[in-house]
TIRO-730206 format. One record per atom (N, C-alpha, C): residue number from 0; atom name; x, y, z. Coordinates in pm, 1 decimal. Layout:
! TIRO-730206
 resi name        x        y        z
  NUM   CA        X        Y        Z
...
***
This chain:
! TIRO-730206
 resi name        x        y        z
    0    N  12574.1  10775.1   7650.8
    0   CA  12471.6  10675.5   7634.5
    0    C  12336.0  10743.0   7629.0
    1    N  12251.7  10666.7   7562.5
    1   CA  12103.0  10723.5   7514.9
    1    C  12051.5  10695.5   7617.7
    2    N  11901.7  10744.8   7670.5
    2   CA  11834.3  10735.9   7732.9
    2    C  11770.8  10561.4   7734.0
    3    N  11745.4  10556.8   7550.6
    3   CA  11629.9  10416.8   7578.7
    3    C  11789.4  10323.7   7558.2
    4    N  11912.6  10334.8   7577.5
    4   CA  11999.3  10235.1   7528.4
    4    C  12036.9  10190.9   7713.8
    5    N  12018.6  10349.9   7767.3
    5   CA  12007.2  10297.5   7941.9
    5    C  11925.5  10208.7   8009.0
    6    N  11856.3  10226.6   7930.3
    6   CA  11661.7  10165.7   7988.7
    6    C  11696.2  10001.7   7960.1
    7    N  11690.8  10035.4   7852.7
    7   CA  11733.9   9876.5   7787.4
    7    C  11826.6   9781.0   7902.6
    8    N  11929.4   9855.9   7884.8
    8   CA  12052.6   9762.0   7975.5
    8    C  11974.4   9754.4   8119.9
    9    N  11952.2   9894.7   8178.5
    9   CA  11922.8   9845.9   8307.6
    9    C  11792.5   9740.9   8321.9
   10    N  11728.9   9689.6   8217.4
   10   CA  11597.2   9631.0   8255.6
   10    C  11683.9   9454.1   8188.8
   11    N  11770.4   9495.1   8086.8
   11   CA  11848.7   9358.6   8086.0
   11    C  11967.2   9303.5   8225.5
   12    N  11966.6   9417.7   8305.8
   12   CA  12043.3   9364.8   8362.0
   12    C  11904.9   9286.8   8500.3
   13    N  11851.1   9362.4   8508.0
   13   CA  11703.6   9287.6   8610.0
   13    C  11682.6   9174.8   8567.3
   14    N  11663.6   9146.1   8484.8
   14   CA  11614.2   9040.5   8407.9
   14    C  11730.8   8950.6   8427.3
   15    N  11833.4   8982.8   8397.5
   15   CA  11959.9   8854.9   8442.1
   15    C  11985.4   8816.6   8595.5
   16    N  11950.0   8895.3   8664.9
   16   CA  11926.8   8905.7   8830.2
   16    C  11836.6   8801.7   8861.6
   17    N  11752.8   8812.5   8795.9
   17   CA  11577.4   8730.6   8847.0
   17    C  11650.0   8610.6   8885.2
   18    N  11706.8   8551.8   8836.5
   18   CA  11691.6   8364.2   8869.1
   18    C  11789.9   8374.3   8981.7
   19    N  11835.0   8465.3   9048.9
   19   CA  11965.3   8480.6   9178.1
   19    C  11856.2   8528.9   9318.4
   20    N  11720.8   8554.1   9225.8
   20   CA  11626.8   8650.4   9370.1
   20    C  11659.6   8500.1   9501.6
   21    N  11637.5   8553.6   9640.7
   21   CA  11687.2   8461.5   9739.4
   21    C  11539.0   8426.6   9791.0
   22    N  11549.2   8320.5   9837.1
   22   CA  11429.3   8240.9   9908.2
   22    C  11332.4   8318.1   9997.6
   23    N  11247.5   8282.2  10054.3
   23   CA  11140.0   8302.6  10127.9
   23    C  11156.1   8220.5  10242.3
   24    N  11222.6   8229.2  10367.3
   24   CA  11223.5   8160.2  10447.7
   24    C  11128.4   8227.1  10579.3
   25    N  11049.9   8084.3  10621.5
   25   CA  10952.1   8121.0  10737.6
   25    C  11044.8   8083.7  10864.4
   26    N  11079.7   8188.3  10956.6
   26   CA  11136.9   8140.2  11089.4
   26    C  11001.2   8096.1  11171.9
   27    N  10907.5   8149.0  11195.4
   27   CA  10749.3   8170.7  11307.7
   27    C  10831.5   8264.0  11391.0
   28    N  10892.8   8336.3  11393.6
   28   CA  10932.1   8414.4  11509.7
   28    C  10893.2   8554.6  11486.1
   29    N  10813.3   8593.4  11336.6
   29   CA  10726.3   8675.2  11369.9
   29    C  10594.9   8698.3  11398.7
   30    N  10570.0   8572.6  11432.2
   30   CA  10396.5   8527.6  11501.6
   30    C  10421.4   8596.1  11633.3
   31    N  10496.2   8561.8  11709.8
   31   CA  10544.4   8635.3  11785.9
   31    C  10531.8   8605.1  11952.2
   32    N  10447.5   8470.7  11965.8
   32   CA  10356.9   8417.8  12061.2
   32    C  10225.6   8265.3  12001.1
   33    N  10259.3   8178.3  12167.1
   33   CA  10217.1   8041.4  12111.0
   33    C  10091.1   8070.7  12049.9
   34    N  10055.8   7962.7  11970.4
   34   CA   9911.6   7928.1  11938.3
   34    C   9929.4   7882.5  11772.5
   35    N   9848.7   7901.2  11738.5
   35   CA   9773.6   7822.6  11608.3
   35    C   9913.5   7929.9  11468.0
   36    N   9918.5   7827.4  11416.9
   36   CA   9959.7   7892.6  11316.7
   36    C   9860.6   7977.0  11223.4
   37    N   9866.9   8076.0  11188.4
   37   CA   9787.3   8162.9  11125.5
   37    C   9741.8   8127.3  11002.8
   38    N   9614.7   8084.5  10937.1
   38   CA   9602.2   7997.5  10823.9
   38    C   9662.3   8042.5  10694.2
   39    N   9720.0   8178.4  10712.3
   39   CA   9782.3   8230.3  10568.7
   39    C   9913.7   8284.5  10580.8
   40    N   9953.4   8217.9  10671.9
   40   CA  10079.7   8291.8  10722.2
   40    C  10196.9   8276.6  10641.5
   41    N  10259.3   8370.7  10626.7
   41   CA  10378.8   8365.9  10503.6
   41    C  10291.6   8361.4  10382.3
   42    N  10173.8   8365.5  10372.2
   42   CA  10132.1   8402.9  10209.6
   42    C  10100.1   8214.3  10171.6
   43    N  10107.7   8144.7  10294.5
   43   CA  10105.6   7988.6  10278.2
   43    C   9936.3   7970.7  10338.6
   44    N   9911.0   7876.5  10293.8
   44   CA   9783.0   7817.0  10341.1
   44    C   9806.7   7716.8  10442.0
   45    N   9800.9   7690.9  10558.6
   45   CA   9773.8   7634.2  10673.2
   45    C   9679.7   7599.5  10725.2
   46    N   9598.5   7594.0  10642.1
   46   CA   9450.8   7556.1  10698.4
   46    C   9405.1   7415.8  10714.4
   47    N   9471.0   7364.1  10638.0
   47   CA   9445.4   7207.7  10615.0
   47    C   9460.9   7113.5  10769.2
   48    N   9524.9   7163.1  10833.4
   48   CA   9575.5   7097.3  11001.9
   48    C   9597.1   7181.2  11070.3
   49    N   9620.4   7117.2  11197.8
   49   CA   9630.0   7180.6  11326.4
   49    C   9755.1   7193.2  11330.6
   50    N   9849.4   7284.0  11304.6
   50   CA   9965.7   7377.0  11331.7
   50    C   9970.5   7450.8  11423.6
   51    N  10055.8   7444.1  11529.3
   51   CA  10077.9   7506.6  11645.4
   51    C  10219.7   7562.5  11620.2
   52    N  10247.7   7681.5  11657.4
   52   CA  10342.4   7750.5  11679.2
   52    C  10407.5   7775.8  11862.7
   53    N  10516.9   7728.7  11902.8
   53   CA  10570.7   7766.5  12032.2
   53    C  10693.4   7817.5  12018.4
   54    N  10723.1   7873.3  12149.0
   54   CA  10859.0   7967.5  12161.5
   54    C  10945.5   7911.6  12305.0
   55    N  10855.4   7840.8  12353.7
   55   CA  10916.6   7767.9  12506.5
   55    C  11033.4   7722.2  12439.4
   56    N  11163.1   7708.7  12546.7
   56   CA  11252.2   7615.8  12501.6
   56    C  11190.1   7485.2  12623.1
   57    N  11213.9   7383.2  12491.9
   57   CA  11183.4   7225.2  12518.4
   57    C  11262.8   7116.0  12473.3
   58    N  11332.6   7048.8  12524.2
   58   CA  11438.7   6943.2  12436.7
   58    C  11305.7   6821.1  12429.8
   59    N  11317.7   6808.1  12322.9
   59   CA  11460.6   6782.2  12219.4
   59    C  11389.1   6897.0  12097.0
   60    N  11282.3   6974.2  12171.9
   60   CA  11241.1   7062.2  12035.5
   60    C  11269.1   7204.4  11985.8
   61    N  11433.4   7170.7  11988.9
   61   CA  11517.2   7255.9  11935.5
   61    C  11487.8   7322.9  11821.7
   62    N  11462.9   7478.4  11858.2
   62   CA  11479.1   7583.9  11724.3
   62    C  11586.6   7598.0  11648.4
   63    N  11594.8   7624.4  11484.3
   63   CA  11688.3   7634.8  11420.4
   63    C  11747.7   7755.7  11460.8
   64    N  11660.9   7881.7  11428.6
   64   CA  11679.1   7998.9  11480.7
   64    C  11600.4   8042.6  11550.9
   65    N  11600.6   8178.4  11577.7
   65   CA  11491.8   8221.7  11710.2
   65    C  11478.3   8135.9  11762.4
   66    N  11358.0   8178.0  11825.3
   66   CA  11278.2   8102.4  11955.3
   66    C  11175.5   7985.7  11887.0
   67    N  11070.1   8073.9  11823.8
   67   CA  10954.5   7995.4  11778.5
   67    C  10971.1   7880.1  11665.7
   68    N  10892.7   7780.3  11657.9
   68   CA  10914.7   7670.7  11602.3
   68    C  10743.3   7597.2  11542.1
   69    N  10734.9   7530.5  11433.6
   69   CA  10595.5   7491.1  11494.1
   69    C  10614.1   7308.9  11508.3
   70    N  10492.4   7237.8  11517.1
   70   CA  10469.1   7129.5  11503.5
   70    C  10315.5   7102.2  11472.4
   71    N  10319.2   7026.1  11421.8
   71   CA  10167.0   6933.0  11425.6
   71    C  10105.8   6860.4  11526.4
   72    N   9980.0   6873.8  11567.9
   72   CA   9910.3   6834.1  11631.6
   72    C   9917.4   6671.4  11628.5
   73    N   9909.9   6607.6  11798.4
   73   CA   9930.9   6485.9  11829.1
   73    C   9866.4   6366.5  11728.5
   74    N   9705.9   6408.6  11705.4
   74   CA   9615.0   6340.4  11650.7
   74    C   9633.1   6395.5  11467.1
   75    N   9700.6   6437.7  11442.2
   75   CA   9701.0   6474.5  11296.0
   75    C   9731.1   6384.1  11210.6
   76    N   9708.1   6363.6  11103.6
   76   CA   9711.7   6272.8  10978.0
   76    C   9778.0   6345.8  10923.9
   77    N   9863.0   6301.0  10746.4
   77   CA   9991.6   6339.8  10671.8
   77    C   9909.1   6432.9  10596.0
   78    N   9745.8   6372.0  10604.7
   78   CA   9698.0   6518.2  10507.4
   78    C   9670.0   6620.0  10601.5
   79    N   9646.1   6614.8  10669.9
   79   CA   9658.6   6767.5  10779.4
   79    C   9764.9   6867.7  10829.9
   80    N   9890.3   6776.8  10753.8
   80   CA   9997.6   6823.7  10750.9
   80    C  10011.2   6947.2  10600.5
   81    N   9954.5   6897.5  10515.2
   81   CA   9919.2   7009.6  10401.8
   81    C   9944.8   7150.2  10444.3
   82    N  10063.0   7178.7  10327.7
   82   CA  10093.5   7333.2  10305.7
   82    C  10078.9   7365.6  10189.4
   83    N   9996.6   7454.1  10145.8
   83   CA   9940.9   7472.1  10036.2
   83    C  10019.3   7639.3  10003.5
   84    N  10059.2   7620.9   9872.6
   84   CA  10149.8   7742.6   9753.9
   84    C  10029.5   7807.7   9722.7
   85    N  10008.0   7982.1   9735.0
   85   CA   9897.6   8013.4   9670.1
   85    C   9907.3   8007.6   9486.8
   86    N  10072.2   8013.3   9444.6
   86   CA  10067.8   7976.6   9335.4
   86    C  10231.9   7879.6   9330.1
   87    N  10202.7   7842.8   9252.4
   87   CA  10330.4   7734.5   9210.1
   87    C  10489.6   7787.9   9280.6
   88    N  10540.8   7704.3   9328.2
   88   CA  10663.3   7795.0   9395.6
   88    C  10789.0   7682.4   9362.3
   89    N  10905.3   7691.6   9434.0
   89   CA  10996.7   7583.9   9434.0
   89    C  11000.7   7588.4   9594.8
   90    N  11072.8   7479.2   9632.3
   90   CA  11031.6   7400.8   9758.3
   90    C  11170.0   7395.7   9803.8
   91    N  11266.5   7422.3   9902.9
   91   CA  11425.6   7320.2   9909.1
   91    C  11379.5   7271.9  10045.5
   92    N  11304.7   7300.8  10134.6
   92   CA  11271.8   7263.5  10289.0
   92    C  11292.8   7279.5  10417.7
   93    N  11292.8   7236.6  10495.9
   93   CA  11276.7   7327.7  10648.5
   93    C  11398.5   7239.2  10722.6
   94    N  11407.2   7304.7  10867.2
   94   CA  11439.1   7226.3  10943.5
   94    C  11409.3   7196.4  11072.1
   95    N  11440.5   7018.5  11096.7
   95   CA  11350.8   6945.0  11178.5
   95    C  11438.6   6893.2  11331.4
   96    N  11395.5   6915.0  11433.5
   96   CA  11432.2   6865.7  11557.7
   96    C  11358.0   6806.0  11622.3
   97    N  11360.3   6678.9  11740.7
   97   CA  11240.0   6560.2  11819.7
   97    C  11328.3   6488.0  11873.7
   98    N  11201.7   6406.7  11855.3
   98   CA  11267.1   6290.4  11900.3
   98    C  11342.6   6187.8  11857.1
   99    N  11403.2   6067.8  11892.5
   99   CA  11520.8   6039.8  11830.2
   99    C  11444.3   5897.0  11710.4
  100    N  11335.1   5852.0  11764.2
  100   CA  11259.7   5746.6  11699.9
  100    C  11101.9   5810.5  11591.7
  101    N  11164.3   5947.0  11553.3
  101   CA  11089.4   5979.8  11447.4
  101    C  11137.2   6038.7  11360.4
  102    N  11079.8   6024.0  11236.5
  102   CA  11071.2   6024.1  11127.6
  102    C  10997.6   6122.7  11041.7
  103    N  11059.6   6214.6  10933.8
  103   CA  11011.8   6288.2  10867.7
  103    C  11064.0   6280.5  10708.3
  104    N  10907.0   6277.6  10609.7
  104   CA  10956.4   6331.1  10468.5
  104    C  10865.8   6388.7  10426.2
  105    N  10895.8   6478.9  10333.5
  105   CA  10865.0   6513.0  10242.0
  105    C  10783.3   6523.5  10150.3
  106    N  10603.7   6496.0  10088.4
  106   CA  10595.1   6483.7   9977.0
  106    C  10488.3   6613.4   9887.3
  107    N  10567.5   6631.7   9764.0
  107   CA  10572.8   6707.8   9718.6
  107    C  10417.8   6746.6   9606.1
  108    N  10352.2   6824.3   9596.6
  108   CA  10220.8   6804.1   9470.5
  108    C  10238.5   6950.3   9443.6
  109    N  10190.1   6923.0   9297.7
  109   CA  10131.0   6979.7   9186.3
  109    C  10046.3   6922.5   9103.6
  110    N   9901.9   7015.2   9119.3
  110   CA   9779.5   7028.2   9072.2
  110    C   9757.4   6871.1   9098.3
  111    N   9714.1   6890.2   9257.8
  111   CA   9682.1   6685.6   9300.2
  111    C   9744.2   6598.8   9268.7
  112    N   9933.6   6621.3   9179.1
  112   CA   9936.6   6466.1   9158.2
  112    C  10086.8   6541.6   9251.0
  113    N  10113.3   6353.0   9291.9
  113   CA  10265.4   6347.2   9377.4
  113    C  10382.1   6407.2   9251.3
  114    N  10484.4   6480.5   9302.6
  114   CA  10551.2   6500.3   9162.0
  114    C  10717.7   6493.9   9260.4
  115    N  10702.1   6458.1   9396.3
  115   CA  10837.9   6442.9   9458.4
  115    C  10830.7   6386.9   9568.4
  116    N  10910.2   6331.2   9619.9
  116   CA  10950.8   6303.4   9745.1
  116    C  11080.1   6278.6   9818.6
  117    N  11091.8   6352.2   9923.4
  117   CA  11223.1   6350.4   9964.0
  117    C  11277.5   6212.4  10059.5
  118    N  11403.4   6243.7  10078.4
  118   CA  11445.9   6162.5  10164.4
  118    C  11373.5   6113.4  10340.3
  119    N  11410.4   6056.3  10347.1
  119   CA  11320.4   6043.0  10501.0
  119    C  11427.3   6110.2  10595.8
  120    N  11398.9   6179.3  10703.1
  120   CA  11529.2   6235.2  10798.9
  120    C  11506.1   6164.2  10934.6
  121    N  11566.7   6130.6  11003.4
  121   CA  11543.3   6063.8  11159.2
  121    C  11565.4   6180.5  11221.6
  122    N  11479.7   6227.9  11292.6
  122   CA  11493.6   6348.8  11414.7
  122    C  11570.9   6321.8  11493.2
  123    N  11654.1   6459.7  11599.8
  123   CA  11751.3   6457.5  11694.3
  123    C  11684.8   6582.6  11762.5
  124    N  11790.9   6577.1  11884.4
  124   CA  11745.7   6710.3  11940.6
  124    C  11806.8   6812.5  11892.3
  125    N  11949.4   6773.7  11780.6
  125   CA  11972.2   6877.7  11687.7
  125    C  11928.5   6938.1  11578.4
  126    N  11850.2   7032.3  11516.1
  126   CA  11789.0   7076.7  11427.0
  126    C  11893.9   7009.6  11328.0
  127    N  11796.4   6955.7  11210.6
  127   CA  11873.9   6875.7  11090.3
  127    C  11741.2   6907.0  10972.4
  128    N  11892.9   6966.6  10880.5
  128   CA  11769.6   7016.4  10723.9
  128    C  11752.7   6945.6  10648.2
  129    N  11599.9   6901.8  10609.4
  129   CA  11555.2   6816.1  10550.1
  129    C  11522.5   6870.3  10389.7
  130    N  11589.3   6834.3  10301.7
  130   CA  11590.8   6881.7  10138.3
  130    C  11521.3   6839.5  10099.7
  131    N  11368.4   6905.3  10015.4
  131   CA  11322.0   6869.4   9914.5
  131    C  11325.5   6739.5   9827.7
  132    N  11437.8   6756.4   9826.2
  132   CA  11505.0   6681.8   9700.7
  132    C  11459.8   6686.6   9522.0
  133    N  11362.5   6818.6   9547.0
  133   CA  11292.3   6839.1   9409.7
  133    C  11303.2   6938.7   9343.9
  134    N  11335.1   6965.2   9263.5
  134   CA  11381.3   7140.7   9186.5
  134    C  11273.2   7182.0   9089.7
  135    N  11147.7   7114.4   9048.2
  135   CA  11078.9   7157.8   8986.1
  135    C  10926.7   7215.9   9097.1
  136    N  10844.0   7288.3   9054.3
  136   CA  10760.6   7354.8   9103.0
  136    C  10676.0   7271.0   9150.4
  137    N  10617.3   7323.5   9282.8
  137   CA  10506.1   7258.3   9388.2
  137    C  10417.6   7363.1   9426.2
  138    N  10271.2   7311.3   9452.1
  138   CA  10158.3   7368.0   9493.2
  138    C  10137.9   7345.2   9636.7
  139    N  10161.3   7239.2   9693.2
  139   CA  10174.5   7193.8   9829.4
  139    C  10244.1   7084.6   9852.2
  140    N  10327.8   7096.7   9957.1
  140   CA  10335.9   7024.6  10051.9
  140    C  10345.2   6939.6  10182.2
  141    N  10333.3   6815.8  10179.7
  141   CA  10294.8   6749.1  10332.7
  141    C  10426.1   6693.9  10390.6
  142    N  10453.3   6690.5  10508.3
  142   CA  10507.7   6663.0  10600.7
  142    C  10441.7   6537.2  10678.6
  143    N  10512.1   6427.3  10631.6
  143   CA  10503.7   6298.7  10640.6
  143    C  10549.0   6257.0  10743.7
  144    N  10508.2   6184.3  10863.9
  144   CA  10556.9   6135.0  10990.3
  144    C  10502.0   6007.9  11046.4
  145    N  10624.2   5946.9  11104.1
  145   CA  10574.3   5850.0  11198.7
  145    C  10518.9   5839.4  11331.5
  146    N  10510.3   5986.1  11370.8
  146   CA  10477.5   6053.8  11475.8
  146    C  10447.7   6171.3  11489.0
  147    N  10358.4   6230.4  11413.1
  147   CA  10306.3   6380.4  11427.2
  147    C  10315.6   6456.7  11559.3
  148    N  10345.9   6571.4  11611.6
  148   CA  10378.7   6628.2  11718.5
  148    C  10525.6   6565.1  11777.5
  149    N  10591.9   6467.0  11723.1
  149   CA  10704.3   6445.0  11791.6
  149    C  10856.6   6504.1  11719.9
  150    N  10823.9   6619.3  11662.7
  150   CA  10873.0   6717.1  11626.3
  150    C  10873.6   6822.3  11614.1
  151    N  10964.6   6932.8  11533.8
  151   CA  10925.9   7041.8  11541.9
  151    C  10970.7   7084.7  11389.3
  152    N  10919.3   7210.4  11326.1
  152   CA  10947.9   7231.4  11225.6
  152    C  11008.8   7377.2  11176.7
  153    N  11153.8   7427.7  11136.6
  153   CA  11170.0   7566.9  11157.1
  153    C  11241.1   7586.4  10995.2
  154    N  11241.2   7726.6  10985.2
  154   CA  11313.6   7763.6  10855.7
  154    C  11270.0   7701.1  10767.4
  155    N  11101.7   7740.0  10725.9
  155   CA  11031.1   7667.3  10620.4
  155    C  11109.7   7700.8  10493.3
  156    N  11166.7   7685.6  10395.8
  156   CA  11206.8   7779.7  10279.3
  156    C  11176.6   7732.7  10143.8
  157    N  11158.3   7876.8  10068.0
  157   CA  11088.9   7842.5   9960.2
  157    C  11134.7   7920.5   9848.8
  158    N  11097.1   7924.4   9706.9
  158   CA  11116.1   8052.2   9639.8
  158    C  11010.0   8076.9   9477.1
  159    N  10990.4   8185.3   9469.3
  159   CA  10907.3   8185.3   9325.2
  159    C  10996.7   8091.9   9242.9
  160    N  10903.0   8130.4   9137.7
  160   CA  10940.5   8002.1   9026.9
  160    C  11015.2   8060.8   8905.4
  161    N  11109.8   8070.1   8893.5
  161   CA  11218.3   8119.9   8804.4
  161    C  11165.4   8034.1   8646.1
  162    N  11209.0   8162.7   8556.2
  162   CA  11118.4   8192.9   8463.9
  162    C  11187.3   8078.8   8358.7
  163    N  11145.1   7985.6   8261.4
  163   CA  11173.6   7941.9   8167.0
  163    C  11293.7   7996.0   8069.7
  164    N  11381.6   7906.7   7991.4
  164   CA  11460.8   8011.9   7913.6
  164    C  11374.3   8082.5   7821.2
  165    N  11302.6   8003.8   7777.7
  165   CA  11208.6   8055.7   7627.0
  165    C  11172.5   8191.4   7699.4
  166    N  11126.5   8229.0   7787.4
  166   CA  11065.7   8362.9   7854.8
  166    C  11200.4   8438.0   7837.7
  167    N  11310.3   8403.5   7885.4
  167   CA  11429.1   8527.5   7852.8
  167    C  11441.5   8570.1   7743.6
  168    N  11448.3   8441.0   7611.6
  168   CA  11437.9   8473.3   7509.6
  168    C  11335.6   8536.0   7438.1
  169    N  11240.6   8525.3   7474.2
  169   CA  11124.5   8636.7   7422.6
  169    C  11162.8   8793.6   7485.1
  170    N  11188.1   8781.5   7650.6
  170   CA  11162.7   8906.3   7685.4
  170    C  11306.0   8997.6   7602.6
  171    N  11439.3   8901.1   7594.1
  171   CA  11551.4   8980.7   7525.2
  171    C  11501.2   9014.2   7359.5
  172    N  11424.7   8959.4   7269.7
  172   CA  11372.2   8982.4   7173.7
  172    C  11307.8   9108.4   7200.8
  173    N  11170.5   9137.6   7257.5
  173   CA  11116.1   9227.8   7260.5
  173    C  11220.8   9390.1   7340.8
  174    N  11307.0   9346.9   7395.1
  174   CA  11398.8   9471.1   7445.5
  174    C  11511.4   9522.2   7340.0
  175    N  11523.1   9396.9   7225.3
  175   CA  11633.3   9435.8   7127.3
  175    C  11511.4   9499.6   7046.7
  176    N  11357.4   9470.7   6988.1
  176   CA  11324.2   9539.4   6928.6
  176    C  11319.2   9693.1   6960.3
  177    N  11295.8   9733.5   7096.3
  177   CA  11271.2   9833.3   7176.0
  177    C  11371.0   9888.9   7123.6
  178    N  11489.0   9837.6   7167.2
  178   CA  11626.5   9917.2   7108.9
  178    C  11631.8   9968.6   6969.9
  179    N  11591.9   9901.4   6880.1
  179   CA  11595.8   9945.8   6732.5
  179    C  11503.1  10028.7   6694.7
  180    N  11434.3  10042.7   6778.8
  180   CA  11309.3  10167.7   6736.7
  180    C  11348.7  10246.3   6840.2
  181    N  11398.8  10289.0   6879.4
  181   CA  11506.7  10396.9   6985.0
  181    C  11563.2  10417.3   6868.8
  182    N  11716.4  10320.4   6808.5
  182   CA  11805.6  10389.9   6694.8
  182    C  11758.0  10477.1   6622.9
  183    N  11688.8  10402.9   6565.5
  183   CA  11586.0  10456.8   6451.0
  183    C  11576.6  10592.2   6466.4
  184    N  11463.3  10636.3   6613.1
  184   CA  11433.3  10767.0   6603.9
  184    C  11519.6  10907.8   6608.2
  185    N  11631.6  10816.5   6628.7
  185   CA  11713.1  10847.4   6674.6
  185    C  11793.4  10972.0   6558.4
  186    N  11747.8  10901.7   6456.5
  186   CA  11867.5  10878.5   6320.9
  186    C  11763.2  11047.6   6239.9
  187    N  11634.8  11022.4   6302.3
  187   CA  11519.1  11083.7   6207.4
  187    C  11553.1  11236.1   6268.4
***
């Protein structure tokens, strides 16, 4: 095998990989200690509300994993709940443990308009994963409650935004041309 016929394959085979890359999941268990969620933490914007991060064990505010967990502040509103994408991402969602008479969903934006919303989940003291329910790309989202702070929130998860077909098909175009001007020089 040729050098650029190696190149080729191995950058076609990356390229067939991409849409398998695995999520971005936030545990907080590398904050590492209570307090404020860090306004950029995970590469997320948190600034919008009061996010607290804890590691106490507390029933019913059961961690998915680790220790740490966060919640929203008592007095918070659904827009202070705002998690903001520094760029467009896909969303599948976290998971939620509380109390047994609250309520959590979902809703989903891109570029200011609503473009999803998930199911509503009733909290337990068992961590229960709350899905998206949306497969197309989000800039932020809020965490909707009937009771802010009467939950907890773990295993935020997320993932870049997997590329259009038209983009494969361009990028396999421009790698078959690559290839033919390899033959070519080949021949000279």
């Amino acid at each position: 095998m040729t050098f650029a016929f190696r190149t080729v394959l191995a950058t076609m085979t990356l390229a067939a990989a991409a849409p398998f890359a695995s999520a971005t999941v936030l545990t907080f268990d590398d904050i590492g200690a209570d307090g404020m969620v860090p306004a950029n933490y995970g590469g997320l914007d948190w600034s919008a509300g009061a996010w607290s991060v804890f590691g106490l064990e507390q029933a019913p505010f059961t961690a998915h994993s680790g220790d740490f967990r966060v919640t929203a502040d008592f007095e918070s509103t659904d827009a202070q709940t705002r998690i903001g994408f520094n760029t467009p991402m896909t969303f599948q969602g976290a998971w939620f443990a509380g109390f047994t008479d609250v309520n959590v969903t979902f809703q989903l934006y891109l570029n200011g308009a609503l473009v999803g919303t998930s199911q509503t989940l009733n909290t337990g003291a068992t961590p229960s994963f709350l899905a998206s329910g949306y497969s197309g790309l989000v800039d932020a989202v809020v965490v909707s409650s009937n009771a802010q702070a009467g939950y907890v929130m773990d295993d935020f998860t997320f993932a870049a935004a997997v590329p259009e077909p038209g983009t494969y098909a361009l990028m396999f175009a421009g790698l078959g041309a690559i290839g033919l001007v390899a033959r070519r020089r080949q021949r000279v």
